[in-house]
N, C-alpha and C positions, 0 to 999 in steps of 0.2 A: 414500530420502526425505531433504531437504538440513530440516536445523534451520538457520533462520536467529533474532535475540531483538532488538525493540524496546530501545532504550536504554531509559535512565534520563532523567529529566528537565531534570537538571543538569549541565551540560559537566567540572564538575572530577568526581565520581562516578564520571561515565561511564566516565571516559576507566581507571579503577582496573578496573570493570567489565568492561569491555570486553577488556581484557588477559586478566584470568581466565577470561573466557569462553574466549578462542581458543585459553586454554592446555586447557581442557576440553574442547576437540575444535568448536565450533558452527562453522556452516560462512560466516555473513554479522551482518552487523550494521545495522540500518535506523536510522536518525535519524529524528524527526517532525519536524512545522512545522505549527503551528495558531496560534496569537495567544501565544505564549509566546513560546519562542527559534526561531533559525529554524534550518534542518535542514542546510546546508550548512557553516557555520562548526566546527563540533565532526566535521565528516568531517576535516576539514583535522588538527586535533591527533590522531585515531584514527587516520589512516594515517601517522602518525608514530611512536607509539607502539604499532601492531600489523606482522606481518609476513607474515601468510597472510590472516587473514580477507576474505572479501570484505566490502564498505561501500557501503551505498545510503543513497538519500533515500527519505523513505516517511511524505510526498511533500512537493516542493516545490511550492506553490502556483503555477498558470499565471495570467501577467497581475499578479503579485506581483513581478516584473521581465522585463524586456527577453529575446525570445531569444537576443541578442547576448549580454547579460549572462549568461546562466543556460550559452552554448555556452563561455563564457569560463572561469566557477566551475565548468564540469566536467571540463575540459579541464585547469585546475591541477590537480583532484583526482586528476585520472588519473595525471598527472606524481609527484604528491607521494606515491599510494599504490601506483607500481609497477604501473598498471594495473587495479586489485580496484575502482576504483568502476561505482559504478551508480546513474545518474541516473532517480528515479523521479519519474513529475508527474501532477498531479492537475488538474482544473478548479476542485476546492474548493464550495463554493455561494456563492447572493446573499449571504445575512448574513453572510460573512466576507470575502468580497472586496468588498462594498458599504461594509459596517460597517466596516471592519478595513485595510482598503486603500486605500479611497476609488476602486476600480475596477470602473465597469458590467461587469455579470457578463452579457453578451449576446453568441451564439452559441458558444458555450464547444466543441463538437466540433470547428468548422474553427479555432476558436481554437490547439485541439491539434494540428492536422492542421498548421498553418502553423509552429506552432512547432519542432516536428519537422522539419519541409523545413528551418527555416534553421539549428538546430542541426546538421543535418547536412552543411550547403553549411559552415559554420564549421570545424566538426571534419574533416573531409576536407581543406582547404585549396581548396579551392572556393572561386571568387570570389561573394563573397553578393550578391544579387538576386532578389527574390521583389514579384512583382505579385499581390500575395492581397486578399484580401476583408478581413482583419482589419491587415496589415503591407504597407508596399510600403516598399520598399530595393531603390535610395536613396528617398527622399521626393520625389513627383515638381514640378517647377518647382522647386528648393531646387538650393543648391552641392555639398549631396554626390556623392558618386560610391560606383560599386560596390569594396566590398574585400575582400581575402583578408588572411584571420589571419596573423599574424606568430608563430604557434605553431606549433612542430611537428605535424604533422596526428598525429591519434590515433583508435580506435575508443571511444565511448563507448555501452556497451549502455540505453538506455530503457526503460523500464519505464511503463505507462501503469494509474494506480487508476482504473477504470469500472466500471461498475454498473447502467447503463440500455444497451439494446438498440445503440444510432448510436453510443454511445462502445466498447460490447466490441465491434459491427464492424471499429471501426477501429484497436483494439488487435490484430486478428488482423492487420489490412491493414498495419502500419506497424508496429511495436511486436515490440522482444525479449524481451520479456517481459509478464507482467500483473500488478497487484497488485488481489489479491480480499481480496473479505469479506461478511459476512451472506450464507452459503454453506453452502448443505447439501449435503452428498454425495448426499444420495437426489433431489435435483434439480438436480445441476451443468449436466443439459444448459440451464438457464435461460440460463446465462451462456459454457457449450462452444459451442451450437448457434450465436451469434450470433457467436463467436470464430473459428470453422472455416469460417462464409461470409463472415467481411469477408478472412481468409486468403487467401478462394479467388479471391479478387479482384485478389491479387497473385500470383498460382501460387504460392503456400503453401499449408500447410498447419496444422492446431494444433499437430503437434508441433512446427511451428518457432517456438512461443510457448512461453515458461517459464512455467507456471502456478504462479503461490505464492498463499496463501490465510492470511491472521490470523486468529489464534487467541490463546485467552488457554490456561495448561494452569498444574490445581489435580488434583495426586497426594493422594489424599483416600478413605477410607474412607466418607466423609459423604459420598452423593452427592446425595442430595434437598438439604440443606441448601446446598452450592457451588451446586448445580444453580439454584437459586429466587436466590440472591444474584449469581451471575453473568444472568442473567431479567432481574433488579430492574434493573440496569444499565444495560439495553437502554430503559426508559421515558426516559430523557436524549434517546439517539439516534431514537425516535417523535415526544418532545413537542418536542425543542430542535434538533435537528441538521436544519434548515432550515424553512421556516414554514411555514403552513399547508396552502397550495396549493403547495409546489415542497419535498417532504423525499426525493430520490436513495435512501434506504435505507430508507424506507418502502415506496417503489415494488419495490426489489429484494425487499422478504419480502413482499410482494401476490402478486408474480408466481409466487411460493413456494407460495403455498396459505394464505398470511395475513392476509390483504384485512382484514377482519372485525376483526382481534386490533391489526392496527398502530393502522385505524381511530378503536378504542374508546382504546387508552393517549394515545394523541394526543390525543385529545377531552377526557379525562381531567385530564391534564397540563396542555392550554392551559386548562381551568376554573381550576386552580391546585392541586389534590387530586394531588399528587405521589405521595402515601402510597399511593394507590389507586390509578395508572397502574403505579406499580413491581410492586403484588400481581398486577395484570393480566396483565402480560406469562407468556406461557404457558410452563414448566419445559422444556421441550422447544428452546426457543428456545435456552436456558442452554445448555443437554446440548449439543446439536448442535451447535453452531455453534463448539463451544470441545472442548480438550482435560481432560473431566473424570470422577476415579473411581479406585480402584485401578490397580494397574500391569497388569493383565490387561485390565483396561478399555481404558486408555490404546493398551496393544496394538492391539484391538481395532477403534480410534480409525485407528489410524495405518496401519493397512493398507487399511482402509475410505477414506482418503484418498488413497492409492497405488492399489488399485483404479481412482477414479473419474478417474484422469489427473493430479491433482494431484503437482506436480513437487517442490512443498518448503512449509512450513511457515513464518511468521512470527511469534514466540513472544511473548505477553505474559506475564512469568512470575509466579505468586504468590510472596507473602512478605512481612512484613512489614520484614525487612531484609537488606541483601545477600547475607548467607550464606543467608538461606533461599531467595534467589532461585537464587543458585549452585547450591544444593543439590537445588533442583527440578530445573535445567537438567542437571547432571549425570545422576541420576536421568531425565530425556528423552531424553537423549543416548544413553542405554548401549539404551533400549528402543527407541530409534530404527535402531540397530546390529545388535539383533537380528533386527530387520524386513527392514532393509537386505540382511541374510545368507542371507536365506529366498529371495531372489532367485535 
């Protein structure tokens, strides 16, 4: 089982963080990008200052730049970190590409589908050209012409975050990997089943998708109480993380067995009764979906996630400051190691 740990929020932090991590054994390190910093710039100072870690995006926003651009900033990364990067991307939703971007958020699957083709005609050294539905290169009646990067060709591994059924298709069909979440082990095939037929569609298979899965993980004797405040958490991502008619990880815990519970927090939340969508969400949600409990628990946890195919782990760590972060991670690490050996 790979430990991989979410940065920190801030680039100078991180970049302290980051180092101690690798020196504690984790095996990756993910950047975010949501309306704050963007997740590429601070890969660039970590593979500078780290020497083994691997280093993704998680995720850069699709339609948040040019594929040219996004083949370009992955292709330095690669050069600059010895290989260890890993381009993850997302579609993101309306409100943050509409809101945040000023970018229609319309057909987003082949969005991804296209983007991928010409990152990959870039990074190969392939002459780019692509007659898609969303991009044509060159731009047709215009002076351009088609071109080949003046980069060394490299392999850059992708990583696609999906959540809905036509996006984890085509994470099985194109994609080195996946990056999950709002994921239960006792129902991974919601999101396996549709991984293993868009696979099959390129004579793959899922093992030849890296399944990694986020999580947050609280080493904790208290587990009702983490249990209900990591829950509480979750009424943000029902009532706010997309609108009424279009929320991606609403639909993912429906499809779970939660129809009913997402329903109600959402309904909740947009009256404006905050207090009472957070009580809502059901403790179970907390538990599962995160790493939390004693060290036996945690166990527990982490084999249960090695069982259901899951290839590696993406950590949100508790703490309220660095060392207690570190000190979690170490503490995951060592129980991670033990699991590992049982193999």
């Amino acid at each position: 089982m790979k430990i991989g740990i979410a940065t920190l929020p801030t680039t100078r932090a991180a970049v302290d963080f980051v180092v101690e991590a690798e020196r504690l054994g984790v095996d990756s390190v993910w950047v975010p990008e949501f309306w704050s910093y963007d997740a590429l710039t601070p890969i660039g100072a970590l593979a500078i200052a780290t020497e083994r870690v691997q280093l993704g995006t998680g995720i850069v926003q699709l339609g948040s730049r040019s594929p040219a651009v996004l083949a370009m900033s992955a292709m330095s990364l690669q050069d600059l970190s010895d290989g260890r990067f890993t381009l993850g991307i997302g579609t993101s939703g309306p409100q943050v590409m509409e809101g945040w971007h000023g970018v229609p958020f319309s057909r987003p699957i082949q969005r991804t589908r296209e983007t991928i083709e010409i990152i990959r005609q870039v990074t190969s050294g392939e002459r780019v050209a692509l007659d898609g539905e969303i991009y044509q290169l060159p731009l047709p009646g215009g002076e351009g012409k088609s071109l080949r990067s003046a980069a060394r060709p490299c392999h850059v591994p992708i990583y696609i975050a999906s959540l809905g059924p036509a996006n984890l298709r085509l994470t099985g069909e194109l994609a080195d990997g996946w990056i999950g979440n709002s994921f239960f082990c006792d129902t991974a095939d919601a999101f396996f089943d549709e991984i293993e037929s868009g696979a099959r569609r390129t004579k793959r298979s899922i093992d030849d998708v890296d399944l990694t899965v986020s999580v947050s993980c609280e080493i904790t004797d208290d587990v009702e109480e983490a249990g209900r405040r990591h829950a509480a958490g979750y009424a943000f991502t029902f009532g706010a993380m997309g609108s009424a008619s279009v929320n991606f990880y609403n639909n993912a815990f429906a499809r779970q067995g939660f129809t009913d519970d997402v329903a109600e927090v959402q309904r909740l939340w947009l009256s404006g009764d905050r207090e009472a969508a957070a009580a809502r969400v059901p403790i179970e949600i907390g538990l599962e979906t995160n790493l939390i409990g004693p060290p036996d628990e945690i166990r527990r946890r982490l084999r249960q996630y090695r069982s259901c195919g899951v290839n590696g782990l993406r950590v949100n760590l508790s703490g309220e400051t660095i060392d207690d972060q570190l000190g979690c991670l170490g503490q995951l690490l060592e129980l991670a190691a033990e699991i590992s050996s049982e193999e």
